[in-house]
Structure formats: C-alpha cells, structure tokens
C-alpha positions as CSV (number, residue, x, y, z in Angstrom):
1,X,-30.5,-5.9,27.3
2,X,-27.4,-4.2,28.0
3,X,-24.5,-6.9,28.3
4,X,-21.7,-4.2,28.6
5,X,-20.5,-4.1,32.5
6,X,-16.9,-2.9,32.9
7,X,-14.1,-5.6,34.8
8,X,-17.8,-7.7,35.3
9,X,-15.7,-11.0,34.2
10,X,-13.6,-10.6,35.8
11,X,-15.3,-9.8,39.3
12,X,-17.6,-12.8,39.0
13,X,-14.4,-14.8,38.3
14,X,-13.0,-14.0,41.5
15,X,-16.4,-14.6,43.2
16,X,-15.8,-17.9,41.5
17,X,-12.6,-18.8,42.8
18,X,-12.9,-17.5,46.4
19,X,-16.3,-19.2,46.5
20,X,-14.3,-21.8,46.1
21,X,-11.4,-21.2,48.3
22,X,-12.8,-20.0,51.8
23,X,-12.3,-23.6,53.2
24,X,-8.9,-24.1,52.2
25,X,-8.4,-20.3,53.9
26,X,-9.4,-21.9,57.1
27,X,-7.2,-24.7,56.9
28,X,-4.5,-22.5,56.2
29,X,-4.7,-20.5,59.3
30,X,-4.9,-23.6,61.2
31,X,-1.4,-24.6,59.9
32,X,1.5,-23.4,62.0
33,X,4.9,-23.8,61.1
34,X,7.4,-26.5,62.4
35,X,10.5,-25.0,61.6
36,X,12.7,-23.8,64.3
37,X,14.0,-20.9,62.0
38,X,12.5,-19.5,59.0
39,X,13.4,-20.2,55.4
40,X,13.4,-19.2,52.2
41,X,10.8,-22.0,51.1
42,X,8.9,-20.7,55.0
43,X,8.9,-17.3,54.0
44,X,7.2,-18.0,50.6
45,X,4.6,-20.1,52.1
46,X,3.9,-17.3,54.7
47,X,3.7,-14.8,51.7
48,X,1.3,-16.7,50.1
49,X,-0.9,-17.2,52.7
50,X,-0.6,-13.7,53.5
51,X,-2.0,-12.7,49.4
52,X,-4.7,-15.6,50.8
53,X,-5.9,-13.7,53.6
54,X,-5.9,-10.3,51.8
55,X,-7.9,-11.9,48.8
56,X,-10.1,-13.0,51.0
57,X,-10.9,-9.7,52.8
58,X,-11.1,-7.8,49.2
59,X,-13.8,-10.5,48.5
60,X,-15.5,-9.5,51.7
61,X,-15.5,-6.2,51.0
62,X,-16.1,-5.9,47.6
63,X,-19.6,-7.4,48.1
64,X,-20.4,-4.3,50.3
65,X,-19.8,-1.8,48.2
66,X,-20.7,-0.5,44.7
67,X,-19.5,1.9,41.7
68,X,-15.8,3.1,42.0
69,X,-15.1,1.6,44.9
70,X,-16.0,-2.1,43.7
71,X,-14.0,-1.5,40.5
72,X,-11.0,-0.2,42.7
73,X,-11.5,-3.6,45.1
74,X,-11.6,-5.7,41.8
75,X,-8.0,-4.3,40.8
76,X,-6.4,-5.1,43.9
77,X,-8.2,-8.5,43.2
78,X,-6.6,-8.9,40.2
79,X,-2.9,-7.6,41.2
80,X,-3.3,-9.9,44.2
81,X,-4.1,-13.0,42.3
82,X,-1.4,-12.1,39.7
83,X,1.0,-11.8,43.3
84,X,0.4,-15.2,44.4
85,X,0.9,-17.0,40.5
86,X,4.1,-15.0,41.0
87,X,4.7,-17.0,44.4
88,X,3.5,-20.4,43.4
89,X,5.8,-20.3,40.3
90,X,8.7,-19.0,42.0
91,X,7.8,-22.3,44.6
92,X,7.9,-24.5,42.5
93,X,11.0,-23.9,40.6
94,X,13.1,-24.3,44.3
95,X,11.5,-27.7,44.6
96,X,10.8,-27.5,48.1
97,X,10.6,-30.2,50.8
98,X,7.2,-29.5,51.9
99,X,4.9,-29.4,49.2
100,X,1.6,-30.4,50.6
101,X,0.4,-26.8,51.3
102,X,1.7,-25.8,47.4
103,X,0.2,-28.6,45.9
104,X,-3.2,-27.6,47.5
105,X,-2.7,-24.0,45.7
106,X,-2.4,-25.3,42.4
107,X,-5.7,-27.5,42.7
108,X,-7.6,-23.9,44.0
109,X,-5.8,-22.6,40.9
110,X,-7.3,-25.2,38.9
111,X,-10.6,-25.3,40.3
112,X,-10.7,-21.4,39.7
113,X,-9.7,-21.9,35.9
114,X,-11.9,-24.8,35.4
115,X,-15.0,-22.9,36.8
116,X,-13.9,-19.7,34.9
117,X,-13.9,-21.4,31.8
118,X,-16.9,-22.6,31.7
119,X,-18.8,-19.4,32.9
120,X,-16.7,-17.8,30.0
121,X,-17.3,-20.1,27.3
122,X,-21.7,-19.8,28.4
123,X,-21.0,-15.9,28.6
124,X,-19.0,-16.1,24.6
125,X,-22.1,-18.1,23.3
126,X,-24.8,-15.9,24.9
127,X,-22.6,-12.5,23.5
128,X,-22.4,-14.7,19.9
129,X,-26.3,-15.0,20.2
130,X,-27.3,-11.8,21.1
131,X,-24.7,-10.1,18.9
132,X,-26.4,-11.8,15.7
133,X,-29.9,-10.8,17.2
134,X,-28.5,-7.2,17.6
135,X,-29.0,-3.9,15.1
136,X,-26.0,-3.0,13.6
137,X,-25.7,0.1,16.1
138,X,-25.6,-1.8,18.8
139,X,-23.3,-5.1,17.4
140,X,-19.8,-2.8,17.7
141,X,-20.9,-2.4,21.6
142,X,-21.6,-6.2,21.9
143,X,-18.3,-7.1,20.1
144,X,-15.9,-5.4,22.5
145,X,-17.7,-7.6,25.6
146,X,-17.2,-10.4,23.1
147,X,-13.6,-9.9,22.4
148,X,-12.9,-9.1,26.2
149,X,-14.5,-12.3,27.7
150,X,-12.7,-14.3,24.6
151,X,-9.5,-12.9,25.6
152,X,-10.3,-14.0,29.4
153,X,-10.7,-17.0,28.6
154,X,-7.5,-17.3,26.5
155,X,-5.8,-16.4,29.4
156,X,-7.4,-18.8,31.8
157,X,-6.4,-21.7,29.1
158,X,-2.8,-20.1,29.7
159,X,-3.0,-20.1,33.3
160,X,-4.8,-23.7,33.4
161,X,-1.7,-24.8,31.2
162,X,1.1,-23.6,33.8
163,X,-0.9,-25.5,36.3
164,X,-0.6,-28.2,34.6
165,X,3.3,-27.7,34.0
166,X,3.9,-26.8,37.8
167,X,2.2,-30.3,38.9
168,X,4.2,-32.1,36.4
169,X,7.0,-30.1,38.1
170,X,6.2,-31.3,41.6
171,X,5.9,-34.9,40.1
172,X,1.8,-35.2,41.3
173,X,0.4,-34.9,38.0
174,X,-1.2,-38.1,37.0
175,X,-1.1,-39.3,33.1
176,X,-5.2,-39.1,33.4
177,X,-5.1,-35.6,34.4
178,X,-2.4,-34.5,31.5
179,X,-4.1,-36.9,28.8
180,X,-7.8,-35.0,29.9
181,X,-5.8,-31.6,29.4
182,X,-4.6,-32.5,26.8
183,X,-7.8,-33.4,25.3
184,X,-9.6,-30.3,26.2
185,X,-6.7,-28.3,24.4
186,X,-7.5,-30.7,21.5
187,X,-11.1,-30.2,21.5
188,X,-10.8,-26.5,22.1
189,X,-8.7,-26.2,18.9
190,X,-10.7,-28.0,17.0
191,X,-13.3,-25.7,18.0
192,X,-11.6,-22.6,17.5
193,X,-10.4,-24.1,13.5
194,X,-14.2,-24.6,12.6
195,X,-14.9,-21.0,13.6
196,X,-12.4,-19.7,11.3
197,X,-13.6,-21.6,8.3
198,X,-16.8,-20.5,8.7
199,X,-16.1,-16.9,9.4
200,X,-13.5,-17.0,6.1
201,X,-16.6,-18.1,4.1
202,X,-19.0,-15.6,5.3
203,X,-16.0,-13.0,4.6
204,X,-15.9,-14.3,1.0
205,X,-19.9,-14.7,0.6
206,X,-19.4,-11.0,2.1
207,X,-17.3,-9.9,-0.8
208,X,-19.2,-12.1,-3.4
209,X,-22.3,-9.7,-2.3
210,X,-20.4,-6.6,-2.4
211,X,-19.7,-7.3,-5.5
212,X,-23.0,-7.2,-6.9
213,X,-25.1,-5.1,-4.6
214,X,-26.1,-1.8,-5.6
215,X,-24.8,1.2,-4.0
216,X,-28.1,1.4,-2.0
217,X,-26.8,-2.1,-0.3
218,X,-23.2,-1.6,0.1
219,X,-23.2,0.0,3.5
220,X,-24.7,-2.5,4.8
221,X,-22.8,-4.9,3.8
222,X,-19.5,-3.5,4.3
223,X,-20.6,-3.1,8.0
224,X,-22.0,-6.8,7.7
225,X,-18.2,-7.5,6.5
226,X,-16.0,-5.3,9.2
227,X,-17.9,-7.1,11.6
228,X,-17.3,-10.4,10.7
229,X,-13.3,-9.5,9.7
230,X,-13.3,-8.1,13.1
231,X,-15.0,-12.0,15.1
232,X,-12.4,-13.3,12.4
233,X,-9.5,-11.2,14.5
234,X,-10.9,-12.0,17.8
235,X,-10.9,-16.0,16.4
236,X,-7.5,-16.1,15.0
237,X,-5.7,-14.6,18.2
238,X,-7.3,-17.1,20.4
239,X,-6.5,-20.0,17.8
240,X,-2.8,-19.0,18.4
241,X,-2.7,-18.8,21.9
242,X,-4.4,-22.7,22.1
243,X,-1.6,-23.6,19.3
244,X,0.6,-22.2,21.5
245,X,-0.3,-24.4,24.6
246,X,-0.8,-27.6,22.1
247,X,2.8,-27.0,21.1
248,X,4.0,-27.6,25.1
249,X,1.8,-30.5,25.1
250,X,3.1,-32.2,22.3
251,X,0.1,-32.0,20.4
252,X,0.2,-32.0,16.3
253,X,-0.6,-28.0,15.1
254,X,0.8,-28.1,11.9
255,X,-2.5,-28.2,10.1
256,X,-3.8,-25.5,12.6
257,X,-0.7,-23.0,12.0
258,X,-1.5,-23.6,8.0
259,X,-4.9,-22.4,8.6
260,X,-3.8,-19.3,10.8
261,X,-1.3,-18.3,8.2
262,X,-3.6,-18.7,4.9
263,X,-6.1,-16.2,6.9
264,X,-4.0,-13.9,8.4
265,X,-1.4,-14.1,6.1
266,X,1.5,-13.2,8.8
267,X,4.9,-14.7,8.0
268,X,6.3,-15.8,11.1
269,X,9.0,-18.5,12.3
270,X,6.3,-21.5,12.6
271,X,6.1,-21.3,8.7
272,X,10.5,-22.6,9.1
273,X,8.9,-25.8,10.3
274,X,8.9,-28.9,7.9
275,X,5.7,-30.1,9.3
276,X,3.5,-27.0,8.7
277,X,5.6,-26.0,5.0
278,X,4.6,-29.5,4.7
279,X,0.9,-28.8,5.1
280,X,0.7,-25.5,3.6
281,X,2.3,-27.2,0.3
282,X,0.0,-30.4,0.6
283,X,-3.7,-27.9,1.1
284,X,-2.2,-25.9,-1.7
285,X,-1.2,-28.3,-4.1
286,X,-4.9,-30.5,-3.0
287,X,-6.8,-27.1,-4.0
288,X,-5.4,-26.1,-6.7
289,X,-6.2,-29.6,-8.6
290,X,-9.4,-30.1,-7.0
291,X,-9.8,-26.1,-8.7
292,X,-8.1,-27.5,-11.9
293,X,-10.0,-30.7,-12.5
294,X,-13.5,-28.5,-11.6
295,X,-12.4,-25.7,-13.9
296,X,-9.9,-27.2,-16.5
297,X,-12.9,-28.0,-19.2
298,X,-13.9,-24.3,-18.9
299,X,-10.7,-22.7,-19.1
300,X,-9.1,-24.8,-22.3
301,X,-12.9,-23.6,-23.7
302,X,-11.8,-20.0,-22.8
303,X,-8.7,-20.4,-23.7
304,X,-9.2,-21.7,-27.4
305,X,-12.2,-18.9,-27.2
306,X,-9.2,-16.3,-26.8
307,X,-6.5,-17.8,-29.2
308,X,-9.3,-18.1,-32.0
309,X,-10.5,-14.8,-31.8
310,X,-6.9,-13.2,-31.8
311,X,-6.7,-15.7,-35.1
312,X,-9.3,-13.6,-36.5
313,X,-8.6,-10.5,-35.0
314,X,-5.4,-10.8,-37.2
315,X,-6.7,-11.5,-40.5
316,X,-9.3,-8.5,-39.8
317,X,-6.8,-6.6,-39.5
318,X,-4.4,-7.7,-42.4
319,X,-7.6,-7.1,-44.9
320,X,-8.5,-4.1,-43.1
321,X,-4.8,-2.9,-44.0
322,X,-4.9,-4.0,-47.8
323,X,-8.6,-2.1,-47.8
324,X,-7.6,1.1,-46.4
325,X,-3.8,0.4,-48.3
326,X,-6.2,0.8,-51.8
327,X,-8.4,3.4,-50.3
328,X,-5.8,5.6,-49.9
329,X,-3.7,5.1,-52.8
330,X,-6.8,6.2,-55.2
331,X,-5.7,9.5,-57.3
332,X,-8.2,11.0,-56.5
333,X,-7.8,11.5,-52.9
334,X,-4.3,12.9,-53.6
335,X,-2.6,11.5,-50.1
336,X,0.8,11.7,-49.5
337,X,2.9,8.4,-48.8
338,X,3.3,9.4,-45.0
339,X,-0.4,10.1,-44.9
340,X,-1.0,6.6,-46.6
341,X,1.1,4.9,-43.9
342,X,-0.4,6.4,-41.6
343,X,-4.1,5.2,-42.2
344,X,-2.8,1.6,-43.2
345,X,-1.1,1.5,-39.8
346,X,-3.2,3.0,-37.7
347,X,-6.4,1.2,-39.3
348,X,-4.5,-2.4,-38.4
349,X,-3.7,-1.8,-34.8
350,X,-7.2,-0.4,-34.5
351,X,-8.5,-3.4,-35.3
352,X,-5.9,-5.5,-33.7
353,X,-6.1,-3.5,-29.9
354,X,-10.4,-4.2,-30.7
355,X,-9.6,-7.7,-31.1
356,X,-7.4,-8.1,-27.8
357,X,-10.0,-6.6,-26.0
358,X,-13.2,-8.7,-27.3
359,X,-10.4,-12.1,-26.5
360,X,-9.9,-10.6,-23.3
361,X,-13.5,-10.3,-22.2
362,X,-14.2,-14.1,-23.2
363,X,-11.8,-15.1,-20.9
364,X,-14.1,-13.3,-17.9
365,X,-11.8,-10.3,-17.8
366,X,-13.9,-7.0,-16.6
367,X,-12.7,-4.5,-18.9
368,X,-14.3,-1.5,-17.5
369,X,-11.1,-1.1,-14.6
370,X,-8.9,-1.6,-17.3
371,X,-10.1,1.2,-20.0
372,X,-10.5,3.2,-16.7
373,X,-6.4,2.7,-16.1
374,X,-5.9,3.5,-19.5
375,X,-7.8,7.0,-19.2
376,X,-6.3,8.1,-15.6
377,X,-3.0,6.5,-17.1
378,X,-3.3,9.2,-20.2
379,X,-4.3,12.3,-18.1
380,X,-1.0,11.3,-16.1
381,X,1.1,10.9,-19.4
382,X,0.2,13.6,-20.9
383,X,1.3,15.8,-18.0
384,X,4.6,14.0,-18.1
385,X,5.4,13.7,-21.9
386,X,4.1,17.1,-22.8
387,X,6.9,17.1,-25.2
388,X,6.3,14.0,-27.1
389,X,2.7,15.4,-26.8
390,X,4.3,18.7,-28.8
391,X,5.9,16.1,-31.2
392,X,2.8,14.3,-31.9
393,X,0.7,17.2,-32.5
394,X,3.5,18.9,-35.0
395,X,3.5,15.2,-36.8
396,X,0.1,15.9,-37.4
397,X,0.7,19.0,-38.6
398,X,2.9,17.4,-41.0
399,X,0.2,14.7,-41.8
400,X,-2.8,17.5,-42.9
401,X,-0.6,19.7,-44.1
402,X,1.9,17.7,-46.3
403,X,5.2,19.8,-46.6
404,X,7.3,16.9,-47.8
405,X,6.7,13.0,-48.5
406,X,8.6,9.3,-47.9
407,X,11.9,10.0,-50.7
408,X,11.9,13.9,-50.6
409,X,14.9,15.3,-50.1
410,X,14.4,18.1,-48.0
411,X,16.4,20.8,-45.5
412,X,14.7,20.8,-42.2
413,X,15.4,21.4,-38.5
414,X,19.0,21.6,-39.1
415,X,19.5,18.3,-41.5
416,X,19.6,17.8,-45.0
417,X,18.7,14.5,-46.5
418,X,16.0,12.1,-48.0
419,X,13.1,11.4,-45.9
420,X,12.9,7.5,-45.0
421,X,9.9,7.0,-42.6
422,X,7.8,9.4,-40.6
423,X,6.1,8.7,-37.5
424,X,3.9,11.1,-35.1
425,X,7.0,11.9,-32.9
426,X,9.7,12.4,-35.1
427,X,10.9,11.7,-38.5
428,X,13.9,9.7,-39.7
429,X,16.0,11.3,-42.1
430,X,19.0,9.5,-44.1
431,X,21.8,12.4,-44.6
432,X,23.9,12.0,-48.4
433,X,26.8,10.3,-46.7
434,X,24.2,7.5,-45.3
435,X,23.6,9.0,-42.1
436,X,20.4,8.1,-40.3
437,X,19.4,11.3,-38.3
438,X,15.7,11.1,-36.3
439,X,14.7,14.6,-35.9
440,X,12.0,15.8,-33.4
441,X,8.9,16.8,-35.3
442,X,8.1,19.6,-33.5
443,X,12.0,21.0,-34.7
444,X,11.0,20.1,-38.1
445,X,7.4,21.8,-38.0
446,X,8.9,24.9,-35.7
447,X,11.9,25.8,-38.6
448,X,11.7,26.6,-42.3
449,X,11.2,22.8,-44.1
450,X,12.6,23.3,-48.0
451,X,11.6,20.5,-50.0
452,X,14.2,20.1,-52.9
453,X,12.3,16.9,-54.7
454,X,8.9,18.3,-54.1
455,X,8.3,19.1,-57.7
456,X,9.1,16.7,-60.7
457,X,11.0,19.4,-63.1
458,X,13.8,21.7,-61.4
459,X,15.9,24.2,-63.0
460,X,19.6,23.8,-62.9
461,X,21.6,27.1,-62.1
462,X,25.0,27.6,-63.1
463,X,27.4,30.3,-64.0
464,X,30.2,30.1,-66.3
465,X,32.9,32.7,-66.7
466,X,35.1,34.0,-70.0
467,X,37.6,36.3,-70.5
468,X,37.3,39.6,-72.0
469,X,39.0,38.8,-75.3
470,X,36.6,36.1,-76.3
471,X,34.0,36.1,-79.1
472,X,30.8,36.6,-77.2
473,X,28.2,35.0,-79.9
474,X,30.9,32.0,-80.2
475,X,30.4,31.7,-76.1
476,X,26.8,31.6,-76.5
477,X,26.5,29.0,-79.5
478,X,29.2,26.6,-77.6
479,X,27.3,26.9,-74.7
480,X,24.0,26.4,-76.5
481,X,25.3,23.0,-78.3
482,X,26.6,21.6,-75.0
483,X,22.8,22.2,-73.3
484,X,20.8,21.0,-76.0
485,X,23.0,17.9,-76.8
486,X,22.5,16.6,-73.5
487,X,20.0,14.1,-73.7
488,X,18.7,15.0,-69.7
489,X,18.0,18.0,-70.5
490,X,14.1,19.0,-71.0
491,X,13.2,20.7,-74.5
492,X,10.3,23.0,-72.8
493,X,11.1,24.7,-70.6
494,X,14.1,26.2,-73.1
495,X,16.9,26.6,-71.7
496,X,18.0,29.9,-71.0
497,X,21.5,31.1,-71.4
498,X,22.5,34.9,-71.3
499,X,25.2,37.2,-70.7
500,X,25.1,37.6,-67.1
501,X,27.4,39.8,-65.4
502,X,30.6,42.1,-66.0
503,X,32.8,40.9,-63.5
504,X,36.4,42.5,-63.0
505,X,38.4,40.0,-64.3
506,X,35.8,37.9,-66.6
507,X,32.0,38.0,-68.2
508,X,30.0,35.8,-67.0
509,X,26.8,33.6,-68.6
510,X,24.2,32.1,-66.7
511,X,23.3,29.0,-67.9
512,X,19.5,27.3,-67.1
513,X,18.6,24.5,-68.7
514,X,15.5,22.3,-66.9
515,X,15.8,18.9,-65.9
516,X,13.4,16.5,-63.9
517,X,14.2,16.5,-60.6
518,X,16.0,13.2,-60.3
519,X,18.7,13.9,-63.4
520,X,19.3,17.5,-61.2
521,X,23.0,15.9,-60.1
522,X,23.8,14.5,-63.1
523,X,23.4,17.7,-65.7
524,X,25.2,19.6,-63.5
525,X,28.1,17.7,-63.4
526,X,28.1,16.3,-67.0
527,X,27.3,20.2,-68.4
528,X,30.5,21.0,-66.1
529,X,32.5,18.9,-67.4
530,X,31.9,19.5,-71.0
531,X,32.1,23.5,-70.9
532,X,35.6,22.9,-69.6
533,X,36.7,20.6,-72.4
534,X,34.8,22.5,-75.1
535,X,36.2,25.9,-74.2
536,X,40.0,24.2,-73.9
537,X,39.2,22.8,-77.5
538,X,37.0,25.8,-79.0
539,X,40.3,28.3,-77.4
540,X,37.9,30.1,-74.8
541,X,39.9,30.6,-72.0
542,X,38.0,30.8,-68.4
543,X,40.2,33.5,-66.6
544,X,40.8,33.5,-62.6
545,X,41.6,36.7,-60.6
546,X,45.0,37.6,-61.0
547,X,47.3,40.7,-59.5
548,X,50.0,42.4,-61.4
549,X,52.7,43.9,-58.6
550,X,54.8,46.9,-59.8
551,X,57.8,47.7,-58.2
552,X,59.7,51.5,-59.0
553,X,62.6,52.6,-57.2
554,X,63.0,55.8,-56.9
555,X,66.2,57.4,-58.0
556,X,68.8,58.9,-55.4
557,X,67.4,57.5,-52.7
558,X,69.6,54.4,-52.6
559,X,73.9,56.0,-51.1
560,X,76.7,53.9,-51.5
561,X,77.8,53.7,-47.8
562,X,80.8,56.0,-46.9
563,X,84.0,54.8,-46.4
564,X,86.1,55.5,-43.2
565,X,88.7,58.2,-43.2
C-alpha cells in the first residue's frame, strides 16, 4: 500500500476544518454591520470574512477537480488559512469592542486543530506500523510521509497554542480550558520523552550489533541504524517544539531539555538555565554511581590485574637486562661496549612495551586499533623524519661495523674527543676541554672516523734537533738513556732512535719509543722535558734558525755636500 500522496494532509485537514465551518459561514453572511462608518476593527472583520468566503469556494472547488489543479486549489487553501491567522492575531492585539464574531473564529480555529490532531496522530501511528512492516527499500519512502505528518502536527500544537494565548487575550478562556491544554501539552511530552529513550536504546543495541556482526551483516544494520537515527531526528524536533509551548504555559521542562541535549548534544541557551544545569548534573552524577557501584568490583579487579602485571613486567625486564648484560659481555662474542648497551637496552624496553601491552588488554583495551595507529603512525614518520631515519640507519652502521667504542678517543665529523655514549641517532662526544658535543651519526658514518685509542700500544713520534758541532754517537746514547729510563716506556717494541734529517740549521733524530695507549701524553711530555735538561747539562745545544745581515758600503758613493759660493 502506497501511503505516499503529496500535500494529502494537508488537503484532508482543510476538508476537516471547513467541514466544520460551513454553518458559521452562513451565520456570517447574515451579520451586517451596525456602524455608521467603517473602522479599523470593521474593516478587519470584513477582511476576514472575506478569506471565509474565498476558503469556502476553494473547498467547493477543490472537490471537483483532480491532479494539478487540486494541488494548485490546496495552496491557495493553505496561503488563505495562513491570511486569516494573520487577521485574527492582528485582532486581537487592538482589543476590539466587538468580539463576539472573533471569539467565534478562534473556536473554528480550535475545532480545526483539535480535529487535525487527532487524524494526524491516527495517520503517525498507522506510518509507524507500516513502516516497521516495510522492506528496507521501501522504509526511506514511508519515513518522509512520517516526518511530514509529524511536522503537521507540530505545527497544529503551535497553532492550537496561540489559540489558546489569543482567548486568554480576549479574557474568555476559562481555567478548565487552559488547565485541559495544559494537560494535553503535558501528556504529549511525556509521550514524545518515552519515544526518545527508546529510539536512544535501539541506537545503542544498533551499535552494540555493529560491533559484532560480520561484514556479511553490517549493511543491514547500518541501514537498520540510519533509519532509526533518522525517527530519532524526526522525535527530537517535535520534543522541542512541545518544550517550547510547555515553556509559555508554565509547565516544568527542565528534565525534558536534559534529555534533548544528552541526545542531540546541541549547546544552546536552555542549558544557562539553573533548572536544567541542575538536572543535567543530578542524571549525570545519578549514572555515573549507579555505573560505579555496578562496575566498581570489576574495575579495582582490572585495575590491580594491570598494576601487578606492570609489577612483573618490570622485574622481567630488569633480569632480562642482567641476562642479555652477561650474554654479551662473554669474550667470546667480542662485542663492543656500544653494541652491549645496545642489546641490554633494547632487550629491557622490549620486554617492558610487551608488558604494557598484555596490562593494557586486561583492562578490556582492544589493541588491534592501537598497533594499527602505531603502523600508519610509522609510514607517516618515516616520511617526515627521513633524516633521523638516515641517523638511525648510520648508528647501525656504527653498531655492526664497530669503528670506535664507549672511552675511544677518536676524530670524527669535525670533533675530536672521547666517546661518552652512543645512541642510534647520534653520538655524544666529550671534547679535551670538557665539552659535550652530540654529533649526527650519519656526519660521523659519512666522514673519515680516526680512532686514536683503538689499539692498546701506540708509538710516540717526536723529533729532536742538534747543531752541527755536536758529537753525533754522544746524541744518540743521551737520547737512548733518557728512553729506556723511562719507566712508561715498553721494552718490545724497541725503541727506535736514528738520525733523521739534515736540516739547514740543525740535524735532526727521530725518536720512537712505544707506549700503551693511555701513558701516550705522559712520555711525550716527560721525554720532552728531559732531552731539554739533559742536552743543557750534557753541552748539546738545540740550535733555532738564525740570519746573519751583512752590510758593505761601497766606496765613493757617499759626497760631502757642497758648500755655497
């Protein structure tokens, strides 16, 4: 059964009213005015029974036709209607003398929304019914009849409600007529509240399936959900507009306008009033302990669940670090002290993050969005940190490949100094003045790395210069004794000490004697020292450069001045 007939509410409405209004058509021809001259209030009255007379011949006529032509007459209808409202209103606000013939207006007025509302609310229960009855092709058709004879009817409640106020106006309305309007308003809200609790609980038994249902199911129920989200819409406007007319009457909302907002969610300048903060606060604060006393066993269960196995979660870790710590540190592996700290740190977050995660899922956390975010998350850092990305890989470059270790000083990417901690990005280096310089690993790994400390023995190089008058072979055995007496100084390798070089002013002899790598400093200096104060005491004199400038004058060149004659 097709229930969809365009403007058909509101045609049978009008049948309604003018059903209703043909006698009081006659008696309103019958009138004739008393006044000598025309007023305003005369003109008004002859206006509106002017709108009478045409409504009445558009009701005629409209039952003789069909199609177009009906839906045209039906539009007039309606503008004509809306004409004389416009009248009565404008009537009643100048109070006139005469208000017999307006009073009788309002009562066809009322009769029309009384008789309009009740074929609306039998036509919104019939839609209701057949629309849960209906395939899910044909339910979107049935819900716009549904939301267009919902939305009549709001405004009939509207217009039903300025009746009211324009009686009051006139000073005719009795207290049984406001206190039964009054009640219908009531009931009708009441009404509209218990459909909006029950369409927010299909909603969440809606999502509740969704969230289970295979992917077979889920169009079904997502059209199952936009369906009721959409009778949810339809619900919540007409709930305001009956709020609305409760609030002229005097009638409590507050509990009403704290159900419309927790749906909807719209912030809007009902939620300024104490009343309804009042009642938002009190629902609130009245679920969340009723939630609290029915959950609170579970949760301090969960949450004990989550703080123990972080408890063990950290001792893991803190053995797995002292395991892998004497893993690594075996000879035999032959793994550098970066490489060590790197295992030992990396195995204990390892086990650490693993433990967060198991805590986290026995607290009911789904984890599968979460490692999700962390994938997308790393696709989208790597394309923004591709240079700490180049700094990571170069640090384990560094790692496999061991050019230096943790207390090697070394000369790389521009900095000289002892190596204090390494990470994947960058490595901190601590200069000989006590300088802490962080250097980029991929500088380090892109740029000749010399390791100075590397091995355990090094060979200290020096040069030391006599002058050409000294005894060679005594050079060489003063030399000799100050190398060998120095206690730092390694037996094998020998030290090797030669005539080096004729230079132009002195001869020079290299002097190598090997050390281990941490007395380097201290041989060179003390082996400086000494050659100085041995040669001053042996009489070996260490020459310098030196210049001899010659002056001649040549002879006859040079005149006395001449006198004057």
């Amino acid at each position: 059964m097709n229930l969809r007939v365009p403007l058909s509410v509101a045609a049978t409405l009008f049948v309604i009213l003018f059903a209703f209004t043909q006698p009081v058509f006659a008696n309103t021809e019958a009138v004739a005015p008393t006044a000598i001259s025309p007023t305003s209030t005369d003109t008004q009255k002859d206006e509106i029974s002017n709108l009478q007379k045409e409504l009445a011949t558009l009701t005629a006529m409209q039952k003789q036709v069909s199609g177009e032509d009906k839906l045209a007459l039906q539009q007039q209808m309606f503008q004509k209607n809306e004409q004389l409202r416009t009248l009565i209103a404008a009537s009643v606000k100048d109070n006139p003398s005469e208000k017999g013939h307006l009073i009788e207006q309002i009562k066809q007025q009322q009769d029309y929304a009384r008789e309009g509302i009740k074929y609306l609310t039998q036509r919104s229960s019939e839609l209701s019914e057949t629309l849960n009855a209906a395939n899910n092709e044909e339910k979107f058709q049935i819900l716009s009849d549904y939301e267009e004879s919902r939305k009549y009817l709001d405004s009939i409640y509207e217009e039903q409600a300025q009746n009211i106020e324009w009686l009051k106006a006139l000073g005719v309305l009795t207290p049984k007529q406001e206190s039964n309007f009054k009640q219908t308003i009531l009931q009708r809200t009441e009404q509209l509240a218990a459909n909006v609790k029950y369409l927010r609980q299909q909603l969440k038994a809606d999502d509740a399936q969704l969230k289970v249902a295979p992917e077979s199911e889920k169009a079904t129920l997502q059209l199952a959900k936009l369906i009721n989200q959409r009778r949810m819409d339809i619900s919540t406007n007409s709930l305001s507009v009956i709020v609305n007319i409760a609030d002229k009457l005097g009638i409590p909302t507050a509990e009403y306008k704290r159900l419309s907002f927790e749906v909807t969610g719209s912030v809007t300048q009902d939620l300024l009033s104490v009343d309804v903060l009042m009642s938002i606060l009190k629902t609130w604060s009245s679920s969340f302990w009723n939630w609290f006393v029915t959950n609170a066993p579970q949760i301090i269960f969960q949450l004990v669940v989550f703080l123990v196995i972080l408890f063990i979660a950290r001792l893991i870790a803190n053995v797995t670090r002292k395991v892998v710590k004497r893993a690594v540190a075996s000879k035999n592996l032959k793994f550098s002290q970066l490489m060590q700290d790197f295992f030992i740190s990396m195995s204990g977050k390892g086990v650490w993050f693993i433990g967060i995660l198991i805590a986290l899922s026995q607290i009911g956390l789904n984890l599968t969005p979460i490692l999700t975010g962390f994938g997308i998350a790393g696709v989208i850092i790597g394309f923004a940190l591709q240079d700490t990305l180049s700094n990571f890989a170069a640090g384990m470059m560094l790692l496999i490949y061991r050019p230096f270790d943790v207390g090697d000083f070394v000369a790389a990417g521009g900095v000289e100094g002892k190596v204090s901690h390494m990470s994947l990005v960058n490595t901190t280096i601590k200069t000989f003045d006590n300088q802490i310089i962080i250097v980029p690993n991929s500088k380090i790994w892109g740029d000749v790395i010399k390791n100075v400390t590397h091995e355990r023995v090094r060979r200290v190089d020096m040069v030391f210069g006599v002058s050409y008058t000294d005894n060679i072979p005594h050079v060489e055995k003063v030399l000799h004794d100050i190398v060998t007496q120095h206690p730092s100084v390694l037996r094998a390798p020998e030290p090797v000490i030669k005539l080096h070089v004729l230079n132009s002013s002195s001869v020079d002899f290299i002097v190598r004697p090997w050390v281990k790598t941490d007395d380097y400093w201290d041989v060179y200096w003390d082996v400086t020292r000494e050659v100085k104060m041995r040669f001053d005491k042996e009489g070996i004199s260490i020459p310098f450069p030196q210049q001899d400038v010659h002056l001649h004058m040549a002879s006859g060149q040079l005149q006395p001045p001449a006198k004057d004659a």
